[in-house]
C-alpha positions in Angstrom: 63.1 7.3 95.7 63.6 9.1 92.6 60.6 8.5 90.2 60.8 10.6 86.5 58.0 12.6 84.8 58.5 10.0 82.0 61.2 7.5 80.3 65.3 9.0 79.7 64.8 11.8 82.0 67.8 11.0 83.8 66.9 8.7 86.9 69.4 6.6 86.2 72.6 9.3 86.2 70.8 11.4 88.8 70.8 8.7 91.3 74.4 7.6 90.5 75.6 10.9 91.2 73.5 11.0 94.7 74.9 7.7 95.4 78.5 8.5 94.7 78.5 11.9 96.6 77.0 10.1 99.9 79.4 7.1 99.5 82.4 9.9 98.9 80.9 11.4 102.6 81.5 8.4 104.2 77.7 6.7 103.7 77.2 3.1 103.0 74.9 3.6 100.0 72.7 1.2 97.6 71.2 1.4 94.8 67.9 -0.1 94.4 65.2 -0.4 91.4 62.2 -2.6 92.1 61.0 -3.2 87.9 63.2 -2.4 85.3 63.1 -3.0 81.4 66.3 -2.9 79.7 68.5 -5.6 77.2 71.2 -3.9 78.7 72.6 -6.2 81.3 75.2 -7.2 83.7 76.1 -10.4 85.8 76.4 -10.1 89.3 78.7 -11.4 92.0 76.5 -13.9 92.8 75.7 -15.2 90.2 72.4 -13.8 88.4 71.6 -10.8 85.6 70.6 -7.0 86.6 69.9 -4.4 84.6 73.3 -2.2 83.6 72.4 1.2 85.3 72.5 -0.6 88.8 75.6 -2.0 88.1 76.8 1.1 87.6 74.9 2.7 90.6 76.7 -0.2 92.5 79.9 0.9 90.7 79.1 5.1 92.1 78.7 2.9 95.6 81.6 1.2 95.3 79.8 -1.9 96.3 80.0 -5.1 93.9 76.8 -5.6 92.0 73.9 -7.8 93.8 70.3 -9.6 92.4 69.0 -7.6 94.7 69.2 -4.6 93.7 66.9 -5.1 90.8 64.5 -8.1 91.6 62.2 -7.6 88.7 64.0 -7.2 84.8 61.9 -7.2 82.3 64.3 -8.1 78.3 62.1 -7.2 76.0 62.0 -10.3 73.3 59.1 -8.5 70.8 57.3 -5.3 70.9 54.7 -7.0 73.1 56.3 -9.5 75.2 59.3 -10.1 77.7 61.7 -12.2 79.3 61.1 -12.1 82.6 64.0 -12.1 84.8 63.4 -12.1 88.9 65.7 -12.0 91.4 68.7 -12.9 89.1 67.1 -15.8 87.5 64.8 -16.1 84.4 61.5 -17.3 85.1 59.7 -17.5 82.3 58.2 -14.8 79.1 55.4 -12.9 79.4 53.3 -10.9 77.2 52.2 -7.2 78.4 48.9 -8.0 79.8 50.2 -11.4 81.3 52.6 -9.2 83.2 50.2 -7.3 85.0 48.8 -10.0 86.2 52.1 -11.6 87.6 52.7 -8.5 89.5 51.3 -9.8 93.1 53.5 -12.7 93.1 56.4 -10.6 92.5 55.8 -7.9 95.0 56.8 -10.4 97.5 60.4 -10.4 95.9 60.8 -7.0 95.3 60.1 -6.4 98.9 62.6 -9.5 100.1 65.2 -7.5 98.3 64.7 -4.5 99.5 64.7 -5.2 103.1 68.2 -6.8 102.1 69.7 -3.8 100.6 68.2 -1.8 103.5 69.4 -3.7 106.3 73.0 -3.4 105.0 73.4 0.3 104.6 72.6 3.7 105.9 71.0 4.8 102.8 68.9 3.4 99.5 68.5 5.3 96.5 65.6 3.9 94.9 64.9 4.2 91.1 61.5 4.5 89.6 60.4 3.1 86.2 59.3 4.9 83.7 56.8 7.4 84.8 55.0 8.4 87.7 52.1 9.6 86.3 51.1 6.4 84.1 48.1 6.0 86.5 46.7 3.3 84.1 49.4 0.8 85.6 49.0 1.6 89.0 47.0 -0.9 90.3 49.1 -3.7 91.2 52.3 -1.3 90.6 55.3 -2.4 92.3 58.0 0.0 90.0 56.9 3.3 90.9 53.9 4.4 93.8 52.9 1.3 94.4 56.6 0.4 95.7 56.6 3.3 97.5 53.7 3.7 99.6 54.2 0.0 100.8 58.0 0.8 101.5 56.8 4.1 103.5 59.7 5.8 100.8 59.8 9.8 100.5 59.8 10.8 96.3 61.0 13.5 94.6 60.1 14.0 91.7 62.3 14.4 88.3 61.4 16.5 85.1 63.6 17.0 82.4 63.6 20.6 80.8 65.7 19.6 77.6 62.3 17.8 76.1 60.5 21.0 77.1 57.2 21.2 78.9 58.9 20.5 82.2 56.2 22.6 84.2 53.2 20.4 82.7 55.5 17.7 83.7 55.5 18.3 86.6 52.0 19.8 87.5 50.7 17.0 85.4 51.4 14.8 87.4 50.6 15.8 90.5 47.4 16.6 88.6 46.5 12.9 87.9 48.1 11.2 90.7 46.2 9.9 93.7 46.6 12.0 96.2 47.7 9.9 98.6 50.3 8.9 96.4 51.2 12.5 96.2 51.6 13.1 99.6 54.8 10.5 99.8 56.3 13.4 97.2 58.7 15.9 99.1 59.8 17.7 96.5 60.9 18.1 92.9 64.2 18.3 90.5 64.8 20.0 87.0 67.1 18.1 84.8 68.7 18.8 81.7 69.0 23.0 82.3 71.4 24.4 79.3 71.7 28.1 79.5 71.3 31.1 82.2 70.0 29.2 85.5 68.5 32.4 86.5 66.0 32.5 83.7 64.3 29.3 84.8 63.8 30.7 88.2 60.1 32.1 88.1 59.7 28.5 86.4 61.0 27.1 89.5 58.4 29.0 91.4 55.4 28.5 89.3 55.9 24.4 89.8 56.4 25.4 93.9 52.9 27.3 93.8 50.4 24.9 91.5 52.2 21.4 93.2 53.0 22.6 97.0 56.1 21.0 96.3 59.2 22.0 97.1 62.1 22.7 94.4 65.2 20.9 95.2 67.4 21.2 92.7 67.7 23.0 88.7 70.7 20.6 87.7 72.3 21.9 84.3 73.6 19.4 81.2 76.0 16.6 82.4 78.1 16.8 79.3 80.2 13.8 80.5 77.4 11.2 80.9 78.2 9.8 76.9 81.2 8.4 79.1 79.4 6.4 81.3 77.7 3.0 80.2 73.9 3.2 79.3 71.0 1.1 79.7 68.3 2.9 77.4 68.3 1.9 74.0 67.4 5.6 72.9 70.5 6.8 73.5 71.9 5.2 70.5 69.5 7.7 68.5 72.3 10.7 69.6 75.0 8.2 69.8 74.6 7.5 66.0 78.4 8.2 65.1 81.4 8.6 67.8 85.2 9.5 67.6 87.1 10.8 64.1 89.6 8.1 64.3 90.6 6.8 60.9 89.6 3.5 62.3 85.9 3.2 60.6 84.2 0.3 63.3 80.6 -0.4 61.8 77.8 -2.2 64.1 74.2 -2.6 62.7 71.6 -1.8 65.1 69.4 -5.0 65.2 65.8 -4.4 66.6 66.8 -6.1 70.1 70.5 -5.2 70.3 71.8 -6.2 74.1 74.5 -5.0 75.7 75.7 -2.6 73.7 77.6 -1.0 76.4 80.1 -3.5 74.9 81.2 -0.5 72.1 81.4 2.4 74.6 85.1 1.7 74.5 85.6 2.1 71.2 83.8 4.6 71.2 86.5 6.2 73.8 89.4 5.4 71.4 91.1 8.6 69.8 91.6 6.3 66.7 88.3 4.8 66.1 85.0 5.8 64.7 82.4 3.9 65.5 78.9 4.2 63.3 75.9 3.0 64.4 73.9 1.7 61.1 70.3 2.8 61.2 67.5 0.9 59.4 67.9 1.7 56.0 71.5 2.8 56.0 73.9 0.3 53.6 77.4 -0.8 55.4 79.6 1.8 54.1 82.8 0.4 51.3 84.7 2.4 53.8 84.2 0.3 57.3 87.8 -1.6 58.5 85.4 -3.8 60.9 82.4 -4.9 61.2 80.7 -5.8 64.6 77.3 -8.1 64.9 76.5 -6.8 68.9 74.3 -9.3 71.2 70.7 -9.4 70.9 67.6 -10.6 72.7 65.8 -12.3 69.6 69.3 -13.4 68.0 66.7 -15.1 65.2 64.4 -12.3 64.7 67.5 -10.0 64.6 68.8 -12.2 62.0 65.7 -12.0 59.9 66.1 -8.1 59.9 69.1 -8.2 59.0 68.8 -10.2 55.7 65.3 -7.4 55.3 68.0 -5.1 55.2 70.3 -6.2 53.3 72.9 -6.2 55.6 74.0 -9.9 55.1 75.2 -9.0 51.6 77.0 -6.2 52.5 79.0 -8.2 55.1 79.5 -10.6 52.5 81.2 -8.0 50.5 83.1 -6.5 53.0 84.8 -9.7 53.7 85.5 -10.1 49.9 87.1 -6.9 49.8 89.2 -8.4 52.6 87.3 -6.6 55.3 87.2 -8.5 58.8 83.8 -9.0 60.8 83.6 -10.1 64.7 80.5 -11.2 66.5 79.3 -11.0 69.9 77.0 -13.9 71.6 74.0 -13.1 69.1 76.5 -11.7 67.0 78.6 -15.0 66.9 75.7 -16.8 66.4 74.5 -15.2 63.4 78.3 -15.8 61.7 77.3 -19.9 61.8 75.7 -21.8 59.7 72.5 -23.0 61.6 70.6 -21.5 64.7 68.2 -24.2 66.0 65.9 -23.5 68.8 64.3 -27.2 69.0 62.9 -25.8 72.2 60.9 -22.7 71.0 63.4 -20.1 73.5 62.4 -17.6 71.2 59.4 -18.5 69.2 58.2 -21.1 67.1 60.9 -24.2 67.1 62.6 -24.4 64.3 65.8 -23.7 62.5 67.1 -21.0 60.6 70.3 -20.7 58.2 72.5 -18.6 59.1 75.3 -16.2 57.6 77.5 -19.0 56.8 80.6 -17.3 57.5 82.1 -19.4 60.5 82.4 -23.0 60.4 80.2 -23.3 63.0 76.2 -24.0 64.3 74.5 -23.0 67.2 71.7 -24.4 68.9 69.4 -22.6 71.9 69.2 -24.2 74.7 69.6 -25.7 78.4 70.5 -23.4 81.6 72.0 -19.7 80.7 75.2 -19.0 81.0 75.9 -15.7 83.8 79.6 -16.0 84.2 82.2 -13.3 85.2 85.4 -14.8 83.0 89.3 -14.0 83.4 91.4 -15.6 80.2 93.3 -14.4 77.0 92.9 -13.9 73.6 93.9 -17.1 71.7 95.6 -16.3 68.6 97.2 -12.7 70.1 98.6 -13.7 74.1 96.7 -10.7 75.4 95.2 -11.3 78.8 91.4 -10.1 79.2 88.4 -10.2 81.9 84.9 -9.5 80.8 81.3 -12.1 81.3 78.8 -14.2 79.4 75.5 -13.9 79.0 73.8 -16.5 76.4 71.7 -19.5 76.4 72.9 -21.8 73.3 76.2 -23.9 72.7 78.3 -23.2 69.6 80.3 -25.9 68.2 81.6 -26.8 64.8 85.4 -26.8 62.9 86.3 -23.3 63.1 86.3 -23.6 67.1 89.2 -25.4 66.7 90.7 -22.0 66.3 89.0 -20.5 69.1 88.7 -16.6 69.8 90.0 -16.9 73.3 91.1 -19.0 76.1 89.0 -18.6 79.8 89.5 -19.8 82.7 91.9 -22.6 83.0 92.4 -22.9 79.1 88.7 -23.5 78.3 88.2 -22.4 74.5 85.0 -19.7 73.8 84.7 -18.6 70.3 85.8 -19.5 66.8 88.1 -17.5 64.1 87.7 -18.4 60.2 91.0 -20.0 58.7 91.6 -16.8 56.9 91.6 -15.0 60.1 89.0 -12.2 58.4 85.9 -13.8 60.1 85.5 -14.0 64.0 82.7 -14.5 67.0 82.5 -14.9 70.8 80.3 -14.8 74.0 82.7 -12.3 75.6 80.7 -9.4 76.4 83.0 -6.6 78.3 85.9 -7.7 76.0 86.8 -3.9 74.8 86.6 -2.2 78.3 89.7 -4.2 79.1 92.4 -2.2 77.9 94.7 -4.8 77.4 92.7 -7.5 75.0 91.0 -3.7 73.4 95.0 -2.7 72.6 96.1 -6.1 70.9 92.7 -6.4 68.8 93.1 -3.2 67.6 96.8 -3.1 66.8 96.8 -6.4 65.0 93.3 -5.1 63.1 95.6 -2.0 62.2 94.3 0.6 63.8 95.9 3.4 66.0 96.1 2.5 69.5 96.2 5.3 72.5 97.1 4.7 76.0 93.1 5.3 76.9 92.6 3.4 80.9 88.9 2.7 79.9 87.9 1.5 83.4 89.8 5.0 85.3 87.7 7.3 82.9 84.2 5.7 84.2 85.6 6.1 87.7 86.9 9.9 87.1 83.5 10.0 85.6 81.4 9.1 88.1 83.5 11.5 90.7 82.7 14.5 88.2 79.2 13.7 88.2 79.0 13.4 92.1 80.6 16.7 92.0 78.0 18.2 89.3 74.8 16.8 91.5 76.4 17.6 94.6 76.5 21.1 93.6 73.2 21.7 92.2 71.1 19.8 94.7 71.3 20.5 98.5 72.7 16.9 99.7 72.0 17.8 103.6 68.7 18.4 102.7 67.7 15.4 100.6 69.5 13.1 103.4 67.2 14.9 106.1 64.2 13.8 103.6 65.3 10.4 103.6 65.0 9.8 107.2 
């Protein structure tokens, strides 16, 4: 199990690597993270939601993605309170202290799932949550110690140097651990090393001699991982702008934007610059498109968005003949109602929205998980991607719908002018195809980018990065 000193110290890309270079040896490998808190999600093979760096862990394992391989996802809906997502299936919301006290009836699922990923392979790679040292959750814990003294798991500990203050990272928190929960450590990881290795190595010892534990690994900047799909929010912070393409793709960042893994294509493309939109920032005259991304509060989103005054810039954009597309909360937004008679997010009630499609939403019924095969309507271009929404959309601009799935099945709507347009296709831009025909028809350069190769070459070069720095035999031996 690999637990982290804190949040975004690399657990995530650390344990893809590990999993890709044991599956490249000829290992059946699984990933595995008991809790996890992310909006950043993917549907499954059979059928339920997990959080996106397991996906992608199952991606390094070459393995399709699986429920259980994270039983407990927490979607954060307010700064306070979560969806609560177990096992694939939602289950309910829960505020932070109600959570806690939920915890002993899901340790029974986290250990079902477990024992399921175990039994079918020769190793698990198990992600912590968060930190290790948040001994203030621990009782009840079933993300991080907890997990693993019940599961009998070895941990090594990860620190990242690029924050600074790895050593008290590290010695604090085999400081304030219990020690029994320190004995199931076997040894630590530096992350994040830029510079002259050698200069870090007295460092290396001083963690050795005040924790007993051994040092496994200094494992330098992955300069590649901006390629590979994200879960963490914070990334977008250093992600603000990508690419110098003459192709300017705007996207506000709403308070609970999902799945914005949906971009990191664009991102890719030689001709696009994409710009992330901070509170505060106006859309700029110079934007060519406009993207409204998912969100997990799509009416809460909507309200910050009018606080910002966003609405009225998109308003303006499409007078100046600019075009806007929406994704699932996105597309939502673009209508002229939300209703949630049911109080799914909050309060029941309805809100107006953008009024820039023809169209109104209301929240509601059984969510939609779907993997989806089809082709963009209006262009011919064939496309595979998912959705991920509870809410039907329905009104006259559907009649001109954004796509075509499965059998012919219409998702989306386009505005008669063509300049306004929203669907529940998440996944939509990693498919080079449908990403080559909206872009070409939008007027934009297009390259001969193979989106889905470059997270596979990717993940290899990242195998090779981890495999180098960290001594694999070894940290196989500790696994037993």
């Amino acid at each position: 199990m690999i637990q982290g000193t804190g949040s975004d110290v690399g657990k995530s890309l650390i344990v893809a690597g590990l999993i890709r270079a044991c599956a490249n040896r000829g290992l059946v490998v699984r990933p595995f993270k008991p809790q996890n808190m992310s909006n950043n999600a993917a549907v499954t093979a059979d059928g339920g939601e997990i959080g996106r760096a397991q996906a992608l862990q199952a991606r390094a394992a070459r393995v399709s993605p699986s429920v259980h391989m994270n039983p407990v996802l927490l979607k954060p809906q307010s700064d306070v309170g979560s969806q609560v997502v177990v096992q694939g299936r939602v289950i309910g919301n829960a505020r932070a202290r109600e959570f806690q006290e939920w915890k002993p009836r899901l340790e029974a699922a986290v250990h079902e799932s477990f024992e399921r990923m175990r039994a079918e392979a020769d190793l698990v790679i198990v992600e912590g949550a968060g930190s290790a040292a948040e001994v203030n959750l621990r009782k009840g814990d079933i993300a991080n110690m907890g997990f693993a003294r019940k599961a009998d798991v070895p941990v090594i500990l990860l620190g990242d140097i690029d924050r600074g203050g790895v050593i008290a990272q590290v010695v604090g928190t085999k400081a304030v651990i219990d020690p029994d929960d320190a004995r199931l450590v076997v040894g630590f990881l530096v992350n994040k090393f830029r510079g002259d290795p050698s200069l870090f190595d007295a460092g290396m010892a001083l963690i050795e001699a005040k924790t007993g534990w051994p040092a496994l690994g200094l494992v330098p900047w992955f300069r590649a991982a901006g390629r590979l799909p994200a879960e963490d929010a914070v990334v977008l912070e250093a992600r603000r702008t990508a690419g110098e393409g003459g192709f300017t793709v705007v996207v506000p960042r709403l308070p609970h934007i999902s799945n914005f893994d949906d971009l990191d294509p664009l991102a890719a493309e030689p001709g696009v610059r994409l710009v992330m939109l901070r509170a505060g920032e106006p859309i700029p005259a110079s934007a060519d498109l406009v993207i409204l991304p998912g969100s997990k509060a799509t009416i809460a989103d909507l309200a910050a968005l009018r606080a910002e005054g966003w609405n009225i810039d998109i308003a303006a954009h499409v007078r100046r003949g600019g075009r806007v597309l929406g994704i699932c909360g996105g597309y939502q937004m673009l209508g002229r109602s939300i209703a949630d008679p049911d109080g799914i997010e909050g309060p029941p009630g309805s809100v107006p929205g953008l009024g820039l499609l023809d169209v109104e939403t209301v929240l509601g019924g059984d969510k939609c998980l779907e993997a989806v095969t089809g082709r963009l309507a209006r262009l011919e271009a064939p496309l595979t991607g998912y959705e991920m929404h509870v809410g039907r959309t329905a009104g006259p601009d559907c009649t001109r719908p954004f796509a075509l799935l499965d059998g012919d099945r219409p998702d989306g709507a386009i505005r008669a002018d063509g300049r306004v347009a929203g669907c529940y296709l998440h996944g939509l831009f990693a498919d080079d195809r449908a990403r080559t025909a909206l872009l070409a028809d939008l007027g934009a350069a297009t390259s001969d980018l193979a989106y889905e190769q470059e997270v596979e070459a990717t993940l290899d070069a990242l195998a090779a990065h981890v495999g180098h720095h960290v001594d694999l035999d070894r940290l196989i031996t500790l696994a037993r």
